[in-house]
PDB file of N, H, CA, C and O in Angstrom:
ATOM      1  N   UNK A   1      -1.867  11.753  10.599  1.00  0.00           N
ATOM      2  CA  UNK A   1      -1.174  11.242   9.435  1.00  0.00           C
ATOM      3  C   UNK A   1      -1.656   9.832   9.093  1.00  0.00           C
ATOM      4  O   UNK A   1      -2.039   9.553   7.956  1.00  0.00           O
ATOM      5  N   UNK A   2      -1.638   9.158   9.857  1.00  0.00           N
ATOM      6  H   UNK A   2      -1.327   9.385  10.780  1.00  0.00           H
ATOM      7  CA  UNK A   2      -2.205   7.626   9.823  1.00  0.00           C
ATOM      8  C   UNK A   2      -3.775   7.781   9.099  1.00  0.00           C
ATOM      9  O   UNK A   2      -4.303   6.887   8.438  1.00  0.00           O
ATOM     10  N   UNK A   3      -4.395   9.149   9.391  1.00  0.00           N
ATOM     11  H   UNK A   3      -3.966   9.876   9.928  1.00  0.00           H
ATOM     12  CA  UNK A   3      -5.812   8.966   8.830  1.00  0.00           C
ATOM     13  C   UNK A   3      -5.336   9.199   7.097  1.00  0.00           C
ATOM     14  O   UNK A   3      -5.912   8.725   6.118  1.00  0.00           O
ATOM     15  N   UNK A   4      -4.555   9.759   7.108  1.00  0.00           N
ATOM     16  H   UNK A   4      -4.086  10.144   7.903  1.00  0.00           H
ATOM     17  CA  UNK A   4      -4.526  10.528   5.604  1.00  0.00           C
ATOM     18  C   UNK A   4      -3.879   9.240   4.881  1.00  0.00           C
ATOM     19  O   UNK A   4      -4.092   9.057   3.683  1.00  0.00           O
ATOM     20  N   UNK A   5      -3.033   8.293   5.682  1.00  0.00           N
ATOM     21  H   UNK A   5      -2.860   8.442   6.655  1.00  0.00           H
ATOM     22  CA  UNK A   5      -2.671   7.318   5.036  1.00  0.00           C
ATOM     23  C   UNK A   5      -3.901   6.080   4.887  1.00  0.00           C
ATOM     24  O   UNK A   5      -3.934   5.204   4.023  1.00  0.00           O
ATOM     25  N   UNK A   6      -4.586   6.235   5.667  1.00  0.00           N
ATOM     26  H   UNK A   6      -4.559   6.946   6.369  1.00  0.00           H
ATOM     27  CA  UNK A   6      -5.551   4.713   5.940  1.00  0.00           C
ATOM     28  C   UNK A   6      -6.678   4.971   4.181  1.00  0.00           C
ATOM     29  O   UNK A   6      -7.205   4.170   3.408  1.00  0.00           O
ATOM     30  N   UNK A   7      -6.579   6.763   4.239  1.00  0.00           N
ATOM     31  H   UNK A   7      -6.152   7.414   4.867  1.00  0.00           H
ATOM     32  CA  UNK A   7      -7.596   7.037   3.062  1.00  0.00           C
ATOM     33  C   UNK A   7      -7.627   6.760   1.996  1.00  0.00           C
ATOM     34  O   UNK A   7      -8.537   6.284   1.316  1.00  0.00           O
ATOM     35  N   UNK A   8      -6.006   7.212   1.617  1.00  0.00           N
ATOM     36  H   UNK A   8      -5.267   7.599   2.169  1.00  0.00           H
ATOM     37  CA  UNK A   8      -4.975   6.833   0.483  1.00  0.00           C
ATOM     38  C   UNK A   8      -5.248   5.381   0.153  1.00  0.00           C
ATOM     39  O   UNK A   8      -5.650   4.970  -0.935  1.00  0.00           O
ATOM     40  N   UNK A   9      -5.064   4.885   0.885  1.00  0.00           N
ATOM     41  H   UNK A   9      -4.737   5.219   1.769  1.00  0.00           H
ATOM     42  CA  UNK A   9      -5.242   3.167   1.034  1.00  0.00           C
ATOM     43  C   UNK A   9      -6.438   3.052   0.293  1.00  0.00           C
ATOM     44  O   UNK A   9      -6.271   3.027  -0.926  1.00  0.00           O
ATOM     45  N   UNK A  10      -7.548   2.979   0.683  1.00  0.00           N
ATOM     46  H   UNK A  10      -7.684   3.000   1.673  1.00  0.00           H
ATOM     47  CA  UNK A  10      -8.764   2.981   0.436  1.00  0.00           C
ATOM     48  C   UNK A  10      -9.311   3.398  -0.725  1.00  0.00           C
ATOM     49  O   UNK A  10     -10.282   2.901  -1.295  1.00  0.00           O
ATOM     50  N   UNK A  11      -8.533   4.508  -1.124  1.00  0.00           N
ATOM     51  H   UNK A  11      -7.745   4.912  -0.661  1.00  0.00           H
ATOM     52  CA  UNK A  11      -8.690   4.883  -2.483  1.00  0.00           C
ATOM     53  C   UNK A  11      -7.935   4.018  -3.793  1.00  0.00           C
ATOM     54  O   UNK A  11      -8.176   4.012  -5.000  1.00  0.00           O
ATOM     55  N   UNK A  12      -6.932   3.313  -2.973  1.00  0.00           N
ATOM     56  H   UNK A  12      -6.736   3.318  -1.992  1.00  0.00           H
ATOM     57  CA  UNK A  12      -6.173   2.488  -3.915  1.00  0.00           C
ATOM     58  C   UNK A  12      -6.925   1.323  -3.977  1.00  0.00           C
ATOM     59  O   UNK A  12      -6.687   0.609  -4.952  1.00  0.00           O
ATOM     60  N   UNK A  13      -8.062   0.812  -2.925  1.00  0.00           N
ATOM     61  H   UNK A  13      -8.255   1.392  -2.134  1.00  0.00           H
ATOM     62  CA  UNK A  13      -8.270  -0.473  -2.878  1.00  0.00           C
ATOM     63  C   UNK A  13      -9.249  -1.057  -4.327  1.00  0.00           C
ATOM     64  O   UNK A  13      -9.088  -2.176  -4.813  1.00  0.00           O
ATOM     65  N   UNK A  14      -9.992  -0.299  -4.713  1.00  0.00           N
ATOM     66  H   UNK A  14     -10.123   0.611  -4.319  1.00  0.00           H
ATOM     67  CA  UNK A  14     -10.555  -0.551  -5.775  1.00  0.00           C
ATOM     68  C   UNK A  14     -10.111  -1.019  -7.301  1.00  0.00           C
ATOM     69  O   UNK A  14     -10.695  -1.497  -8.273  1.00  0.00           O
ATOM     70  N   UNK A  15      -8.866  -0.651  -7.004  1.00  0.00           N
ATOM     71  H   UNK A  15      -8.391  -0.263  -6.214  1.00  0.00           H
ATOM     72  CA  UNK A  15      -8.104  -1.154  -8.474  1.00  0.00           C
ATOM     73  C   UNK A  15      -7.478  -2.516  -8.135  1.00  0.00           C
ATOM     74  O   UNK A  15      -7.226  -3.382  -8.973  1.00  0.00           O
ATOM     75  N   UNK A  16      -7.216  -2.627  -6.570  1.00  0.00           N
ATOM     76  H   UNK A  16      -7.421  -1.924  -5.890  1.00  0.00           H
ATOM     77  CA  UNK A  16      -6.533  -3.350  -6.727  1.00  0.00           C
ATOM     78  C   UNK A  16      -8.077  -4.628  -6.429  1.00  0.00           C
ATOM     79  O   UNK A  16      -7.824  -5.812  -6.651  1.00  0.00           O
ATOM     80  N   UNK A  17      -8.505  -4.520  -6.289  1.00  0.00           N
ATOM     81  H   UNK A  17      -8.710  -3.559  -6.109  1.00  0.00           H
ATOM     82  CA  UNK A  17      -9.613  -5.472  -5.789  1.00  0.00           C
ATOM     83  C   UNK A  17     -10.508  -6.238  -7.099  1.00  0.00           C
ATOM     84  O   UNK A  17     -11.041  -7.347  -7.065  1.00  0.00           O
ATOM     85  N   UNK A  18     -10.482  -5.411  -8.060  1.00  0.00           N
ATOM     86  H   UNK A  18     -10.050  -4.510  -8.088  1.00  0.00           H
ATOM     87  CA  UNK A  18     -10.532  -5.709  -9.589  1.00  0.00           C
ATOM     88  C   UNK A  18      -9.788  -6.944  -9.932  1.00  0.00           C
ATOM     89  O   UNK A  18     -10.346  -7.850 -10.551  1.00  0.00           O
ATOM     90  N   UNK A  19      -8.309  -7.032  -9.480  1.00  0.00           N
ATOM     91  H   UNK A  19      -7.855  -6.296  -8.977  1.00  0.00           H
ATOM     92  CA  UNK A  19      -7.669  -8.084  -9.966  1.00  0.00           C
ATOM     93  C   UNK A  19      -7.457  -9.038  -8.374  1.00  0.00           C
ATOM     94  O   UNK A  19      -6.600  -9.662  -7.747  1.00  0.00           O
ATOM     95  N   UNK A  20      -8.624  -8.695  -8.316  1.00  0.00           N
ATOM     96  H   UNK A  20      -9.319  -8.188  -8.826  1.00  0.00           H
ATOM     97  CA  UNK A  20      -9.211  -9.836  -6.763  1.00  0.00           C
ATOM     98  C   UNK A  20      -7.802  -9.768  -5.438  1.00  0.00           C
ATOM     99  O   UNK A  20      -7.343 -10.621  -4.679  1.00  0.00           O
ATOM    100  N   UNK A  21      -7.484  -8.302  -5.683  1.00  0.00           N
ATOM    101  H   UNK A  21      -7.858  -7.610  -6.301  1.00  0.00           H
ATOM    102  CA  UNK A  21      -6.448  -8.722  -4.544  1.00  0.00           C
ATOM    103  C   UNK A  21      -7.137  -7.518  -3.583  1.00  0.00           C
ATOM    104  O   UNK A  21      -8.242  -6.996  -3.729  1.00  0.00           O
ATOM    105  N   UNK A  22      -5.989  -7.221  -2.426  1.00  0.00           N
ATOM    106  H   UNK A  22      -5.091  -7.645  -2.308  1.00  0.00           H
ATOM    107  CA  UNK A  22      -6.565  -6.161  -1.716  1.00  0.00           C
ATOM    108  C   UNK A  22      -4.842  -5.900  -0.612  1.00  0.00           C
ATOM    109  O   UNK A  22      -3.790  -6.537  -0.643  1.00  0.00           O
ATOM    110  N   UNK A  23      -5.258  -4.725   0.219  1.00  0.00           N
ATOM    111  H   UNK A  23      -6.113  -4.208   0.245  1.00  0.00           H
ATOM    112  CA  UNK A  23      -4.052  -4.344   0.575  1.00  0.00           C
ATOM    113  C   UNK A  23      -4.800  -4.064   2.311  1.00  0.00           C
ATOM    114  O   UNK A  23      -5.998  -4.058   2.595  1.00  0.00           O
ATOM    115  N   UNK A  24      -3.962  -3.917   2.968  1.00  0.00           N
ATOM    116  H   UNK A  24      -2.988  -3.923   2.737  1.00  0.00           H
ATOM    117  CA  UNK A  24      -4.569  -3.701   4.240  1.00  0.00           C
ATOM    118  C   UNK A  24      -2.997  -2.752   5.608  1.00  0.00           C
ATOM    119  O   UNK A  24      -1.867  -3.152   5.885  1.00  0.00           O
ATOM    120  N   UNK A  25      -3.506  -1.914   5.914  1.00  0.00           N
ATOM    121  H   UNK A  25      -4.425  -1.589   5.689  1.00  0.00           H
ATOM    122  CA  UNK A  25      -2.665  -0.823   6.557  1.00  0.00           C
ATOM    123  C   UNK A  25      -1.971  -1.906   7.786  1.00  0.00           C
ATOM    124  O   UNK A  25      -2.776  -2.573   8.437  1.00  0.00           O
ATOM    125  N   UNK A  26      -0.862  -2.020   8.003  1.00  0.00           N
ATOM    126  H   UNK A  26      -0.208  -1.478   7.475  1.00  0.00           H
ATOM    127  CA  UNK A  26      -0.574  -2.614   9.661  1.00  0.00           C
ATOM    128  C   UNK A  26      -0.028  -1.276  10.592  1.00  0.00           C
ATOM    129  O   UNK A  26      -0.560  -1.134  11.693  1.00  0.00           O
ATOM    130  N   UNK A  27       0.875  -0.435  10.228  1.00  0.00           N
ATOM    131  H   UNK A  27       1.307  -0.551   9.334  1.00  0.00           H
ATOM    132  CA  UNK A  27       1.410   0.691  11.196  1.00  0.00           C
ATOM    133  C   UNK A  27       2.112   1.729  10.004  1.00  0.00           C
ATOM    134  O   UNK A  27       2.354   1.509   8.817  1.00  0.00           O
ATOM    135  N   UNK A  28       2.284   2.704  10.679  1.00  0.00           N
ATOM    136  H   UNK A  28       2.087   2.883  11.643  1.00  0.00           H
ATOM    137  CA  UNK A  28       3.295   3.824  10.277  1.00  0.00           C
ATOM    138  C   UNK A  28       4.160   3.942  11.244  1.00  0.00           C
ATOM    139  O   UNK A  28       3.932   4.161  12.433  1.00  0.00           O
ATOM    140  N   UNK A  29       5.536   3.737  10.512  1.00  0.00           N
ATOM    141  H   UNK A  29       5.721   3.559   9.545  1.00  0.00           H
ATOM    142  CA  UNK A  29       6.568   4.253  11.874  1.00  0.00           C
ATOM    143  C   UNK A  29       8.099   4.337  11.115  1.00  0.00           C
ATOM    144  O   UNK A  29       8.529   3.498  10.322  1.00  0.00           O
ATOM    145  N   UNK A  30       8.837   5.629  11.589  1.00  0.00           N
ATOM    146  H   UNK A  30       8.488   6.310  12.233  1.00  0.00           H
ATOM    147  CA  UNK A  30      10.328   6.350  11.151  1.00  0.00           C
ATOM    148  C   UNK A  30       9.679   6.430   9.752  1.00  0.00           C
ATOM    149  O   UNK A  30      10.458   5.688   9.154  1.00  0.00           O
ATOM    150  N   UNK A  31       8.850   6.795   8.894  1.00  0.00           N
ATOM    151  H   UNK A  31       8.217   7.398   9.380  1.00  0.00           H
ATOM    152  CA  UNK A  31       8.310   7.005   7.506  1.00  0.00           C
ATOM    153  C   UNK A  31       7.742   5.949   6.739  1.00  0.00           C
ATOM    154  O   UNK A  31       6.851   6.153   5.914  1.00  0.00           O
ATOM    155  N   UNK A  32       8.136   5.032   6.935  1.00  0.00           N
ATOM    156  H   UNK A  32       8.859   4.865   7.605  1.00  0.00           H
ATOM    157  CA  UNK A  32       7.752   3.711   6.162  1.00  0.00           C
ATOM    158  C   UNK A  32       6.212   3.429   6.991  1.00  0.00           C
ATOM    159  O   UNK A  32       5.903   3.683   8.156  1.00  0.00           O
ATOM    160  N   UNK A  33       5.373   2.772   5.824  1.00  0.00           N
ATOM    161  H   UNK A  33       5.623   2.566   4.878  1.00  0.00           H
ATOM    162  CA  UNK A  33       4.265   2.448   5.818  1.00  0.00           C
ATOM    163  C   UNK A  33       4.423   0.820   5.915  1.00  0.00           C
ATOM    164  O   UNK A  33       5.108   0.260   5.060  1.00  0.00           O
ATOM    165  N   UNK A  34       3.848   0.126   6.859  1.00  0.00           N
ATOM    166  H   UNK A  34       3.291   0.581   7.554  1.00  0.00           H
ATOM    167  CA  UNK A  34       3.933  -1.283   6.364  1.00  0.00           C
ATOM    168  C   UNK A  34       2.015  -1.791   6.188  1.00  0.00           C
ATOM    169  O   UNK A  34       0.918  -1.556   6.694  1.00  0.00           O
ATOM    170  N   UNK A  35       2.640  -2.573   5.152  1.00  0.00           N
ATOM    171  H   UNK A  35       3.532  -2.764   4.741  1.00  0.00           H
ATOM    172  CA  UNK A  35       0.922  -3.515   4.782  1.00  0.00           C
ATOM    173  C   UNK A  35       1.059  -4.830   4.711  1.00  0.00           C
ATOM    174  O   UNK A  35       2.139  -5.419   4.746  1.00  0.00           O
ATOM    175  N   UNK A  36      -0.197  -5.416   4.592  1.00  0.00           N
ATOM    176  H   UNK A  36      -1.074  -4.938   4.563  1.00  0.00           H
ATOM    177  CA  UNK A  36      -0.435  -6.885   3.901  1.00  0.00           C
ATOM    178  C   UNK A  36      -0.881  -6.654   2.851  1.00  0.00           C
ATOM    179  O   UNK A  36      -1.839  -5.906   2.654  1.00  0.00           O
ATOM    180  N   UNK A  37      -0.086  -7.426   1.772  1.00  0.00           N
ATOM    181  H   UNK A  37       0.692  -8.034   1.932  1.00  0.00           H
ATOM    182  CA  UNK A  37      -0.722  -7.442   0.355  1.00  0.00           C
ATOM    183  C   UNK A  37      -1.786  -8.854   0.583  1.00  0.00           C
ATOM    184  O   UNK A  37      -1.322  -9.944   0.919  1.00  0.00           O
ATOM    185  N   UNK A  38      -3.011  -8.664   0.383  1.00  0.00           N
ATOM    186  H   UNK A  38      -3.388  -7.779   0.110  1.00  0.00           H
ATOM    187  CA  UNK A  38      -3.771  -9.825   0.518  1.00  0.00           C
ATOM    188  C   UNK A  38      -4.517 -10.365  -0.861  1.00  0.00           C
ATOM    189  O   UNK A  38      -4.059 -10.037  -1.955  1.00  0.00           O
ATOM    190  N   UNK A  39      -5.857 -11.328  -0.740  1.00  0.00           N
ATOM    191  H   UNK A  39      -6.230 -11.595   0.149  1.00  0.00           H
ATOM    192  CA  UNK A  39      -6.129 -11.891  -2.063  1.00  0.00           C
ATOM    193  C   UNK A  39      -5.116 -12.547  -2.951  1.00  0.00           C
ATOM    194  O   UNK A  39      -4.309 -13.425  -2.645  1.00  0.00           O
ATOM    195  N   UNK A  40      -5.306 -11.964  -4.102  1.00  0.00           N
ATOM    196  H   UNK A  40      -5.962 -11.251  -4.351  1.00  0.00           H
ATOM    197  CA  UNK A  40      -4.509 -12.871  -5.409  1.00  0.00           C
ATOM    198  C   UNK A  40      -3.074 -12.133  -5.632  1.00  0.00           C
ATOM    199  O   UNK A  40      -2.240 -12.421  -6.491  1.00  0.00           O
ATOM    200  N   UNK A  41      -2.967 -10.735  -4.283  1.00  0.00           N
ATOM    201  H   UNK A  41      -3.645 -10.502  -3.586  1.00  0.00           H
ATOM    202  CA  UNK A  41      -1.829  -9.795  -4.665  1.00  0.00           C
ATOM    203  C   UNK A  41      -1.103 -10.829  -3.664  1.00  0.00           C
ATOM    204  O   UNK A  41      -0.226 -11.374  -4.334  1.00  0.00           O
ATOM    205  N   UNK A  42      -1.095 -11.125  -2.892  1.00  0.00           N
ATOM    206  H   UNK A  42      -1.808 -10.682  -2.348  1.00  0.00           H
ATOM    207  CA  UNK A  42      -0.204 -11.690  -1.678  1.00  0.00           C
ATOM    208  C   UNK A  42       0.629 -13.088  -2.982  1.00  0.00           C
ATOM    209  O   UNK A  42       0.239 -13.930  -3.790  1.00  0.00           O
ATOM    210  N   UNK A  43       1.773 -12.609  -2.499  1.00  0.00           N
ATOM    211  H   UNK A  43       2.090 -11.925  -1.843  1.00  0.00           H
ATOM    212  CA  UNK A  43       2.182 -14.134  -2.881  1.00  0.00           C
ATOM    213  C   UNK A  43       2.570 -13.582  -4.955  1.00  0.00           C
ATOM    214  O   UNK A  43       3.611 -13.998  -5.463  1.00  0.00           O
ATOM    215  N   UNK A  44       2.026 -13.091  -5.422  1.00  0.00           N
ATOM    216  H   UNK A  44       1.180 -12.753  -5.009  1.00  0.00           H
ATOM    217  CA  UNK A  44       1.852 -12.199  -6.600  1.00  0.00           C
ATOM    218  C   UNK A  44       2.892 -11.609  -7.377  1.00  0.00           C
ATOM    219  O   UNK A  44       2.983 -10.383  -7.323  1.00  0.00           O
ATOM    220  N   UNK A  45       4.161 -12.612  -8.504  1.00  0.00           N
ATOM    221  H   UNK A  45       4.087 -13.609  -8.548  1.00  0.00           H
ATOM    222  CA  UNK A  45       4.959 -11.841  -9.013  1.00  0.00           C
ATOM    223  C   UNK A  45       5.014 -10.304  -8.967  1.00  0.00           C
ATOM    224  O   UNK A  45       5.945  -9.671  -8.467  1.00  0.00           O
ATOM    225  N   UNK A  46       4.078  -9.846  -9.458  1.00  0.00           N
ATOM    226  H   UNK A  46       3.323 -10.360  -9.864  1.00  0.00           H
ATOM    227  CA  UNK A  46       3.754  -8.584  -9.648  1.00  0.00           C
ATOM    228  C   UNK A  46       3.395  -7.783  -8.681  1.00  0.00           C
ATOM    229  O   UNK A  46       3.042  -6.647  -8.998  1.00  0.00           O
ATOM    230  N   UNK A  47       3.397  -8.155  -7.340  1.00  0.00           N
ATOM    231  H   UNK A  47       3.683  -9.077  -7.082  1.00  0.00           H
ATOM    232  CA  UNK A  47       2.994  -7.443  -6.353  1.00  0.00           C
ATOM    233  C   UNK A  47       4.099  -6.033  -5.496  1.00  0.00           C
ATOM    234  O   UNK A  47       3.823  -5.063  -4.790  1.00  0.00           O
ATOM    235  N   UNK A  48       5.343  -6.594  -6.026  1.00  0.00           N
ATOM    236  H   UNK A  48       5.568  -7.382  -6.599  1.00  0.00           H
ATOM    237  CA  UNK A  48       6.512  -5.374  -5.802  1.00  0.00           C
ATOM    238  C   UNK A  48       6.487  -4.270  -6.470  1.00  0.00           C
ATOM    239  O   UNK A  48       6.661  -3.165  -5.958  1.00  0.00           O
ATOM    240  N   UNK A  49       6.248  -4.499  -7.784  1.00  0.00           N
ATOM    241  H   UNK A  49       6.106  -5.397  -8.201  1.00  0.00           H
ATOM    242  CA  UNK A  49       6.021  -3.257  -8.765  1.00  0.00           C
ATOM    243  C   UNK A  49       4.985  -2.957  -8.444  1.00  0.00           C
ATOM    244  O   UNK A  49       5.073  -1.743  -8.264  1.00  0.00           O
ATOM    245  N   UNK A  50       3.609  -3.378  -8.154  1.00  0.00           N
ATOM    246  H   UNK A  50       3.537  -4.365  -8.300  1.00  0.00           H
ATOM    247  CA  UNK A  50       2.213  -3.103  -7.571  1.00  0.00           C
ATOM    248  C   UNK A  50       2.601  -2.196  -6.132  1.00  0.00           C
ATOM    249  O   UNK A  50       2.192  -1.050  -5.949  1.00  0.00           O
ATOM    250  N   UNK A  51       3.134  -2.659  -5.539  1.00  0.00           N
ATOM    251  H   UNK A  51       3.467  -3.590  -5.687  1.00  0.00           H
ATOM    252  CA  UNK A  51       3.794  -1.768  -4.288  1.00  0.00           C
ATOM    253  C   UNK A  51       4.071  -0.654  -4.507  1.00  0.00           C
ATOM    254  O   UNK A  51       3.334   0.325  -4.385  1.00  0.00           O
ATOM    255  N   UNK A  52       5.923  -0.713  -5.092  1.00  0.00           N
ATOM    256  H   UNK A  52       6.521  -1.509  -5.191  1.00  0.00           H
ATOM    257  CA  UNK A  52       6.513   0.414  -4.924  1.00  0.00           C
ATOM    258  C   UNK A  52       6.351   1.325  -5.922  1.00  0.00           C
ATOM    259  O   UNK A  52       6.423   2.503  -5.569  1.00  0.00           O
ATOM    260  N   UNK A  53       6.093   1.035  -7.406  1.00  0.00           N
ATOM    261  H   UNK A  53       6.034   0.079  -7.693  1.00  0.00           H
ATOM    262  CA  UNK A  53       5.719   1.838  -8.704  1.00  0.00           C
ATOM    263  C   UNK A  53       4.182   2.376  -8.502  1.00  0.00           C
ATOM    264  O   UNK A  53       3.802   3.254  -9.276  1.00  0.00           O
ATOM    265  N   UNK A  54       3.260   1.881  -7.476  1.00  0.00           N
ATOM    266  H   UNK A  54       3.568   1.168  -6.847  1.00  0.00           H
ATOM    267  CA  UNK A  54       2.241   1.698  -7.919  1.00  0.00           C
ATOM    268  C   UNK A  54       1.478   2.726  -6.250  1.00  0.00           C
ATOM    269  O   UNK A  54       1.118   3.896  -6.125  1.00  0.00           O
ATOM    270  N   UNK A  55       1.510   1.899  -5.558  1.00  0.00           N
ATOM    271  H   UNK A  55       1.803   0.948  -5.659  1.00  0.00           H
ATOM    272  CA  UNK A  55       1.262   2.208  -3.900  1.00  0.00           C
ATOM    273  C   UNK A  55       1.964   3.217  -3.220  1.00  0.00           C
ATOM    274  O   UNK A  55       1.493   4.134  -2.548  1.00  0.00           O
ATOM    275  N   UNK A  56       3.183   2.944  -3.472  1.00  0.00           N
ATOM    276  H   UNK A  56       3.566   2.199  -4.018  1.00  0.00           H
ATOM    277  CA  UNK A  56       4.358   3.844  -2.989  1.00  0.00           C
ATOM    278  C   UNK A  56       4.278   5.173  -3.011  1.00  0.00           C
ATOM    279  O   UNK A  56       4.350   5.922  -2.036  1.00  0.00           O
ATOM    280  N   UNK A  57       4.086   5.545  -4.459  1.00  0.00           N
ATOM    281  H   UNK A  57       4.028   4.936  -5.251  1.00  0.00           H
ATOM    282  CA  UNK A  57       4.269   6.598  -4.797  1.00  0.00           C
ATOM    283  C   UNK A  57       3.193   7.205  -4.946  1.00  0.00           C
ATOM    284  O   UNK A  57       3.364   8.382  -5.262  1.00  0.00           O
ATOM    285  N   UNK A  58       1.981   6.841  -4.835  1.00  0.00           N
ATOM    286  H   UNK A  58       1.841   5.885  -4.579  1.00  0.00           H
ATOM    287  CA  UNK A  58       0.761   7.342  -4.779  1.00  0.00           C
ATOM    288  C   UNK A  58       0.967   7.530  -3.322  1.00  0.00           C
ATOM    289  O   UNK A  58       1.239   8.731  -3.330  1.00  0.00           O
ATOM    290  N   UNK A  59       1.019   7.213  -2.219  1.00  0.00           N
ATOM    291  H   UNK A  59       0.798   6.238  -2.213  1.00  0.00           H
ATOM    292  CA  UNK A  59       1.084   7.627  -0.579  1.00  0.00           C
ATOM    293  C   UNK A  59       2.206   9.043  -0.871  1.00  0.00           C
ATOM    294  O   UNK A  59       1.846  10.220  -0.890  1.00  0.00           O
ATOM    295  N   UNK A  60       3.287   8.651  -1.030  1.00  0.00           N
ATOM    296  H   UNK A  60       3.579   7.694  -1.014  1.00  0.00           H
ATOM    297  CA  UNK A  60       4.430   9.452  -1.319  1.00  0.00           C
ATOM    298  C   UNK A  60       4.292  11.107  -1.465  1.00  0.00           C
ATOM    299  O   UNK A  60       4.828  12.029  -0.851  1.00  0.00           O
ATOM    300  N   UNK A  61       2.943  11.044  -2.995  1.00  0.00           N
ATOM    301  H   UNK A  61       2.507  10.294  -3.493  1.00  0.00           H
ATOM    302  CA  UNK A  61       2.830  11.922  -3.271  1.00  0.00           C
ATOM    303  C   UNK A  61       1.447  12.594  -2.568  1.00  0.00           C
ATOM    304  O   UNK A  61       1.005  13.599  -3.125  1.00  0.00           O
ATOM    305  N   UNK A  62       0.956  12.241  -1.736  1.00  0.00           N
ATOM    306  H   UNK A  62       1.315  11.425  -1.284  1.00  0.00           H
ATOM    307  CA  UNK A  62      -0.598  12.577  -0.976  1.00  0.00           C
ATOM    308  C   UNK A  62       0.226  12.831   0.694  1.00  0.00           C
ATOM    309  O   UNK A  62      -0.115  13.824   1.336  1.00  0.00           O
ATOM    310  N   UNK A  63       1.151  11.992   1.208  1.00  0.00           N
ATOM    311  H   UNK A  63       1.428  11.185   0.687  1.00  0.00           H
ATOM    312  CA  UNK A  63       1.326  12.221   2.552  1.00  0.00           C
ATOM    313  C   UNK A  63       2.944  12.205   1.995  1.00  0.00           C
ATOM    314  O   UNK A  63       3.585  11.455   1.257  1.00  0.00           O
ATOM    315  N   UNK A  64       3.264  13.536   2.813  1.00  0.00           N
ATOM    316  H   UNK A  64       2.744  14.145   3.412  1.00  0.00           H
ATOM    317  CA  UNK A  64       4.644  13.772   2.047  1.00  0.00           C
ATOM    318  C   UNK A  64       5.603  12.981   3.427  1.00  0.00           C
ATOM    319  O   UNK A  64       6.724  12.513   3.223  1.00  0.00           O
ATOM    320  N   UNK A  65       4.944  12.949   4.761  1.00  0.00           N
ATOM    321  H   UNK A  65       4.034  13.329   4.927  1.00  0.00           H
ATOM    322  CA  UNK A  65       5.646  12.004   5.692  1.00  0.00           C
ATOM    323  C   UNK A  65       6.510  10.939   4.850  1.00  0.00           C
ATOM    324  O   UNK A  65       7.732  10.918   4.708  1.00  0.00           O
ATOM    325  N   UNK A  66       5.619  10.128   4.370  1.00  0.00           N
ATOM    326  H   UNK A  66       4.625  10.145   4.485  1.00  0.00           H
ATOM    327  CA  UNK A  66       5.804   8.723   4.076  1.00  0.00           C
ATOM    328  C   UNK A  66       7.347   8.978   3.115  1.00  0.00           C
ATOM    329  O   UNK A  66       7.807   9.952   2.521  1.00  0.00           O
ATOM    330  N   UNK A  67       7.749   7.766   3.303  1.00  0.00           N
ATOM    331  H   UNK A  67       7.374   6.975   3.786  1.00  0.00           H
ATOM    332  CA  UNK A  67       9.488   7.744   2.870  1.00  0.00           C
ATOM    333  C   UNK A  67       9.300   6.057   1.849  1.00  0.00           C
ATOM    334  O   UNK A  67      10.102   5.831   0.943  1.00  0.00           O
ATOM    335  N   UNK A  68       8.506   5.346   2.083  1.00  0.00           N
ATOM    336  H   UNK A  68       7.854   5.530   2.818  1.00  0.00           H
ATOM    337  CA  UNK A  68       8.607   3.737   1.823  1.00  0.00           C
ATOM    338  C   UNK A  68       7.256   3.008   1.999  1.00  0.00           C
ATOM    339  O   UNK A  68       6.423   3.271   2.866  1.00  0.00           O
ATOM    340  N   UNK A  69       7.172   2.169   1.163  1.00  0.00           N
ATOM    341  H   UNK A  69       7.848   1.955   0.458  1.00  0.00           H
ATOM    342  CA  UNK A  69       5.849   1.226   1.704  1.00  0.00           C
ATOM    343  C   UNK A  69       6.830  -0.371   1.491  1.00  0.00           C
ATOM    344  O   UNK A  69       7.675  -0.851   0.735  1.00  0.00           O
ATOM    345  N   UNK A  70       6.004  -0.743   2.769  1.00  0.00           N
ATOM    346  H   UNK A  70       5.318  -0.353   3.383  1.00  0.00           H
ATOM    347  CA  UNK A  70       7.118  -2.229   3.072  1.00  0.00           C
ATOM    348  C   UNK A  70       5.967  -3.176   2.810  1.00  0.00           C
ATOM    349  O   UNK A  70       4.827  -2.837   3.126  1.00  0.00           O
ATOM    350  N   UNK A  71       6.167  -4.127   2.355  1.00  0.00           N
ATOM    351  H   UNK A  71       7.094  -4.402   2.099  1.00  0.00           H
ATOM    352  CA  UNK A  71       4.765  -5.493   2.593  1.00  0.00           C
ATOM    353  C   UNK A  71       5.330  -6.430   3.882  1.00  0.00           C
ATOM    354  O   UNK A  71       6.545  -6.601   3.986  1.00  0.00           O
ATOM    355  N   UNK A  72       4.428  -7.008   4.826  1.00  0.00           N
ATOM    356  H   UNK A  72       3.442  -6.869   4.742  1.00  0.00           H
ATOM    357  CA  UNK A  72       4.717  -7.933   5.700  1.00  0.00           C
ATOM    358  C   UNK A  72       4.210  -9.264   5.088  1.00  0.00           C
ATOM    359  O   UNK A  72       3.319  -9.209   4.241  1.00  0.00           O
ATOM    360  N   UNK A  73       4.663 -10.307   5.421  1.00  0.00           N
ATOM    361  H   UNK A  73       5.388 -10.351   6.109  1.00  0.00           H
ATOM    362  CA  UNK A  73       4.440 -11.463   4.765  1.00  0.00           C
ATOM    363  C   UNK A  73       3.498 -11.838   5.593  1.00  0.00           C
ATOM    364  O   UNK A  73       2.921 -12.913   5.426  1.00  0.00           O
TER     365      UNK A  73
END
C-alpha cells in the first residue's frame, strides 16, 4: 500500500513543482497519510485546499485504504 501511495505522490509532484513547491511521503498509519508540504507550498495560504481538495482526494480515490492526508510542519 505504501508503494501505491509513494506513486500517487509522484504523480502529483509535477503540478505541484510548477508552482515551485513539492510534497514528500513521511508514513502511513490507522489510514491517514502524513507529508511535508515543502518549497513555496510549505508555509502556503493555499496549501490546505492544495492538500485536502487537491492531494486528498486524488490518494482517496487511487488507494481506497487511505481515510486523510495530514501535513507535518
Amino acid at each position: 500500500m505504501e508503494t501505491e501511495i509513494k506513486k500517487t505522490l509522484e504523480d502529483i509532484k509535477p503540478a505541484l513543482r510548477r508552482h515551485m513547491g513539492d510534497i514528500e511521503f513521511v508514513r502511513f498509519e490507522n489510514g491517514v497519510v502524513y507529508v511535508k508540504m515543502l518549497g513555496m507550498c510549505h508555509g502556503c495560504p493555499l496549501s490546505e485546499v492544495t492538500l485536502k481538495a487537491g492531494i486528498e482526494e486524488i490518494l482517496k480515490s487511487r488507494v481506497p485504504e487511505v481515510t486523510e492526508v495530514r501535513a507535518l510542519a
